[in-house]
Each structure stands twice: as C-alpha cells, then as structure tokens.
SERO-4910 file (N, C-alpha, C, O; in steps of 0.05 Angstrom, whole numbers):
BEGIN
 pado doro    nc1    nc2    nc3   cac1   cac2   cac3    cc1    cc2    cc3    oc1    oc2    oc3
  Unk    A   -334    294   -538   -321    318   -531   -329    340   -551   -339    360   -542
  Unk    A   -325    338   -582   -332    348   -593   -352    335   -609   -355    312   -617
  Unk    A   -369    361   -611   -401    344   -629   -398    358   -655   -407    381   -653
  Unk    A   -388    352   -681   -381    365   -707   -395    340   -726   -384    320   -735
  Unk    A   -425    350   -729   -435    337   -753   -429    331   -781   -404    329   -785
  Unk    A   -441    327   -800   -429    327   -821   -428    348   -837   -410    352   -852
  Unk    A   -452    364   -833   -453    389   -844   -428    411   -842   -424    428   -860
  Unk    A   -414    409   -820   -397    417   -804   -377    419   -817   -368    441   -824
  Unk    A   -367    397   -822   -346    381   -836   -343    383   -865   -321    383   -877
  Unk    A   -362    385   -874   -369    391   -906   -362    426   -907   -350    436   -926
  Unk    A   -369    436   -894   -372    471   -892   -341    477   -884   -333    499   -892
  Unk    A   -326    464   -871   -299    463   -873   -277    457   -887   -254    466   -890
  Unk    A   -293    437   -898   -271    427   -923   -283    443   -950   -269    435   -969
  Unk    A   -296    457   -957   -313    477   -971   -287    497   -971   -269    503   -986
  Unk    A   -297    506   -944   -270    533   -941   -241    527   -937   -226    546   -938
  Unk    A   -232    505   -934   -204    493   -942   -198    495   -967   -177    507   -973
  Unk    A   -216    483   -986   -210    485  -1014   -207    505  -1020   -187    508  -1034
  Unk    A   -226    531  -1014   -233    549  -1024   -205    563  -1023   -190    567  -1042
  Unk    A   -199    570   -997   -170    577   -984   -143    567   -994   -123    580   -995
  Unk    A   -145    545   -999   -125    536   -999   -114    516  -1027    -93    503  -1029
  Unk    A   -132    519  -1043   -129    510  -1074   -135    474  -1078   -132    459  -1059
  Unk    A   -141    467  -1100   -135    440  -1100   -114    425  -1096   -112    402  -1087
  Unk    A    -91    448  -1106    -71    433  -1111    -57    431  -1078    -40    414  -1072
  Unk    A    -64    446  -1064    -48    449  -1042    -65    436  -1020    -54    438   -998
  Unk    A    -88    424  -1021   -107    426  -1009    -91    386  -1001    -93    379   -978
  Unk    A    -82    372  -1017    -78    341  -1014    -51    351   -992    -53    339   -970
  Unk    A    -32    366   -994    -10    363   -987    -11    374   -957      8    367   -943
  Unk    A    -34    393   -947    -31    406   -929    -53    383   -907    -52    386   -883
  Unk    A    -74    360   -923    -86    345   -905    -64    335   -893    -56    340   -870
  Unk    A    -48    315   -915    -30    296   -907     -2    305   -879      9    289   -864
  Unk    A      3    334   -880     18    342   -863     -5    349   -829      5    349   -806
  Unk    A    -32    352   -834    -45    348   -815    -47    329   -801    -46    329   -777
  Unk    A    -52    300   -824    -51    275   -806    -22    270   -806    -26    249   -820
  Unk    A      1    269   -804     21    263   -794     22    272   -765     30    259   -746
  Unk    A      8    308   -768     19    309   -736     -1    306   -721      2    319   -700
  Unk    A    -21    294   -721    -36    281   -713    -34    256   -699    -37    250   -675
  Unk    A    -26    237   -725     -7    218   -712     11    220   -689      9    206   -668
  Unk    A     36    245   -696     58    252   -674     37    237   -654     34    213   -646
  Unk    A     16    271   -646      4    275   -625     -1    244   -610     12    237   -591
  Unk    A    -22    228   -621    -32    208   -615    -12    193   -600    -16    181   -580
  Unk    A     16    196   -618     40    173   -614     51    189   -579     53    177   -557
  Unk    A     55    213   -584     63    226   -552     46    220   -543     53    197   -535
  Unk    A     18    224   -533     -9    222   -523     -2    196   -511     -1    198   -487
  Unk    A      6    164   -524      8    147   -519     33    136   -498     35    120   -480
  Unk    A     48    154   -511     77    147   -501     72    153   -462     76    138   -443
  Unk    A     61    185   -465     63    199   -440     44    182   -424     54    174   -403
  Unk    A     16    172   -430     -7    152   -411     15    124   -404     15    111   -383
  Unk    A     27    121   -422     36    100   -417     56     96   -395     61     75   -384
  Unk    A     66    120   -391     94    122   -379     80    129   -345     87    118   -324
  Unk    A     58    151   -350     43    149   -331     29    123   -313     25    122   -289
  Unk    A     22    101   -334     15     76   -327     36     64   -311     35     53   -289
  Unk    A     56     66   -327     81     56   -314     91     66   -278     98     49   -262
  Unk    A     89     96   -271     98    102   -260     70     94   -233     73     88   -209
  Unk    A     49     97   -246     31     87   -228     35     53   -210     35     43   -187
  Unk    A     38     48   -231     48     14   -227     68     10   -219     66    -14   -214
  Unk    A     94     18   -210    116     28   -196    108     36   -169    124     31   -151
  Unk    A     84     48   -163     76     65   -139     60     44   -130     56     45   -106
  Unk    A     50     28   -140     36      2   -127     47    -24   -118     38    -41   -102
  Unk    A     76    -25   -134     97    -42   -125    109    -31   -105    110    -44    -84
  Unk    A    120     -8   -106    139      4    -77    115      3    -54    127      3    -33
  Unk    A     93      2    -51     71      7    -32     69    -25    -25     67    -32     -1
  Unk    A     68    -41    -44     69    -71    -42     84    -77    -29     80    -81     -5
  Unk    A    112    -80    -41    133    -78    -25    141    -67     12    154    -80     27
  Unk    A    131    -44     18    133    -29     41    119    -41     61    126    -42     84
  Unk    A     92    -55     49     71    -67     58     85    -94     68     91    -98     92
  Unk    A     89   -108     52    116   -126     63    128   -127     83    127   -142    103
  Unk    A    145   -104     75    168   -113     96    157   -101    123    170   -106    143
  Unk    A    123    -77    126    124    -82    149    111   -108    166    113   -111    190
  Unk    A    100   -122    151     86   -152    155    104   -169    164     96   -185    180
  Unk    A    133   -170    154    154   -184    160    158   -170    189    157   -183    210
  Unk    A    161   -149    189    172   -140    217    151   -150    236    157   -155    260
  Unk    A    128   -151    227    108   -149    260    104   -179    259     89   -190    275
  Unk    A    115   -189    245    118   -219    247    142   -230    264    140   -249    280
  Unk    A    163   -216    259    183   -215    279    182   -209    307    192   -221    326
  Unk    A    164   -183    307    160   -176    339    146   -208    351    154   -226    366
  Unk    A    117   -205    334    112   -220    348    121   -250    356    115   -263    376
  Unk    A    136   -255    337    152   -275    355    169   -272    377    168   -287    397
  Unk    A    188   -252    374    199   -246    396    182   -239    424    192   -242    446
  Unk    A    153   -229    420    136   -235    441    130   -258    458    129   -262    482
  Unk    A    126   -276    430    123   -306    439    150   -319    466    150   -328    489
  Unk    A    167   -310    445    191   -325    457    202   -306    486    217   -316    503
  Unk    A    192   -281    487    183   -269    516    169   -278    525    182   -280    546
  Unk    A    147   -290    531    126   -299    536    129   -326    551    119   -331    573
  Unk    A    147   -346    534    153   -371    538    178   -372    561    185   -391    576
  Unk    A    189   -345    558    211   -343    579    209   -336    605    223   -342    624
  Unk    A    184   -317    602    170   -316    628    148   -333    649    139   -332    671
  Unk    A    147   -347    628    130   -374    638    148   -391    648    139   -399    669
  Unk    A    167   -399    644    191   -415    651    204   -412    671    215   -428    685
  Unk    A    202   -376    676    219   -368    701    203   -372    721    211   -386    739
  Unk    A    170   -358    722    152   -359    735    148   -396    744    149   -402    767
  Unk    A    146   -412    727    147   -441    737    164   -444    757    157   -454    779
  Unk    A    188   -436    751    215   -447    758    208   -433    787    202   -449    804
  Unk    A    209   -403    797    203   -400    814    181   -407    835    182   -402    859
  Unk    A    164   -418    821    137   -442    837    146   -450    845    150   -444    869
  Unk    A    156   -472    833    175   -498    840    188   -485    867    178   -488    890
  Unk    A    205   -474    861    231   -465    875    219   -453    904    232   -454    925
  Unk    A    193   -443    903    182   -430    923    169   -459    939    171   -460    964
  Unk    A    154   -483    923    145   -501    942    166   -519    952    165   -529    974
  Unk    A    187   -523    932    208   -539    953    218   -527    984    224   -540   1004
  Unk    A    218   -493    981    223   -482    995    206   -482   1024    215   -488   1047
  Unk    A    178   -475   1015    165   -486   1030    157   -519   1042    149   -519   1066
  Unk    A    158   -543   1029    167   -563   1032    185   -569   1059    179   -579   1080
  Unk    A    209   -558   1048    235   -556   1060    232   -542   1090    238   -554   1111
  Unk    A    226   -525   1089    222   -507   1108    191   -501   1124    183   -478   1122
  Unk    A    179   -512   1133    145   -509   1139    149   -488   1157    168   -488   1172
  Unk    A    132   -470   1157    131   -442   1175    102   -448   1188     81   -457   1179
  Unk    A    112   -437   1218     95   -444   1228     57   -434   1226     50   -421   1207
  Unk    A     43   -440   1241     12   -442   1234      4   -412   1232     10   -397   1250
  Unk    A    -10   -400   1210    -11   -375   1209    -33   -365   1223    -55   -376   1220
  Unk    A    -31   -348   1235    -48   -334   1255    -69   -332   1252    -76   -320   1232
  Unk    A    -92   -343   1271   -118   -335   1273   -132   -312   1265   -121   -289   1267
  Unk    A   -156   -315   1257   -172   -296   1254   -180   -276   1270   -184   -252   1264
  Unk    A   -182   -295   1301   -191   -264   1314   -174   -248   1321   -150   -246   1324
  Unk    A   -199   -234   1324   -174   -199   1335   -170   -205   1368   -185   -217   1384
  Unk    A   -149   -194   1373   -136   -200   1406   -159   -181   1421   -168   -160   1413
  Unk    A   -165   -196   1444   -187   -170   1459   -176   -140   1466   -155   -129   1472
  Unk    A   -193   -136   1464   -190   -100   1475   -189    -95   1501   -201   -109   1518
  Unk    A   -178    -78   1505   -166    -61   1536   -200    -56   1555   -200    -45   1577
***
C-alpha cells in the first residue's frame, strides 16, 4: 500500500528529531505506537465481528435452507400418500366395476356397420 524506503524513513526521523528534540522525541514515538496498537486492536476487533456476523448470515441461510428441505420433504410425502390413495380408490373401483359387470352382463354391443341408407 505504501512504498516508504529507507531513505524515506531516515529523512523523517531526521525531521522528528530536528522538530521535536531528543528529549521529547522517545516519549512522543512511544505514544505513536500505543495508538497504533489501539488502532490494530479496533481494526481487529471490528474484522472480527464482521467475520462473526458473516458467519451468522451463513448459519441463518443454512438453517432456512433446512427447513425448506424439511418442508418439500413433507409435501412430498404427502404426495406419495395421495398417490397411494388414489391408486386404492381407482383399484377398488376396478374391482367394483368388474364384479358389476360379472354380476350384471349387458348385452352384445352393437355392430360395426352402419344401418343402410334410405
């Protein structure tokens, strides 16, 4: 991100001293790297929390994902067991239709040809 050679660095701490005395020059690093630190320590805190909330958004999605898998698991059983009920009725009425017929023989169903014309 930043490209600060050494020359750079040297030419800064040059004009720190210069600015800012020897004596003052130890006390004013040490309050730089503290809040530095802070920074790093918030920096961390906040990615983290962000990680967190990311990872939260992949569990509730997990989750949702779920329960609609559970549901179409349900339909489709209840399909099944539609399915199985209409097969049963449909049998039942087979049945019910050849005893009927059985039971009852109707007579010979009508020929093919057509009756003559006038």
């Amino acid at each position: 991100m930043f490209d600060i050679s050494f020359a750079e660095l040297f030419l800064i701490s040059v004009i720190a001293l210069l600015i800012l005395g020897p004596q003052r020059l130890p006390e004013v690093l040490r309050t730089i790297g503290l809040w530095m630190g802070r920074m790093r320590r918030v920096y961390n805190n906040v990615r983290q929390e962000i990680d967190r909330e990311v990872g939260m958004d992949d569990i509730r999605r997990q989750l949702h994902n779920e329960q609609i898998t559970a549901e179409l698991k349900q339909v489709e059983a209840e399909a099944k067991a539609l399915k199985r009920d209409i097969s049963s009725s449909v049998s039942d009425a087979a049945r019910e239709g050849e005893a009927e017929i059985k039971d009852n023989p109707s007579p010979k169903p009508p020929s093919d040809q057509k009756p003559a014309s006038e």
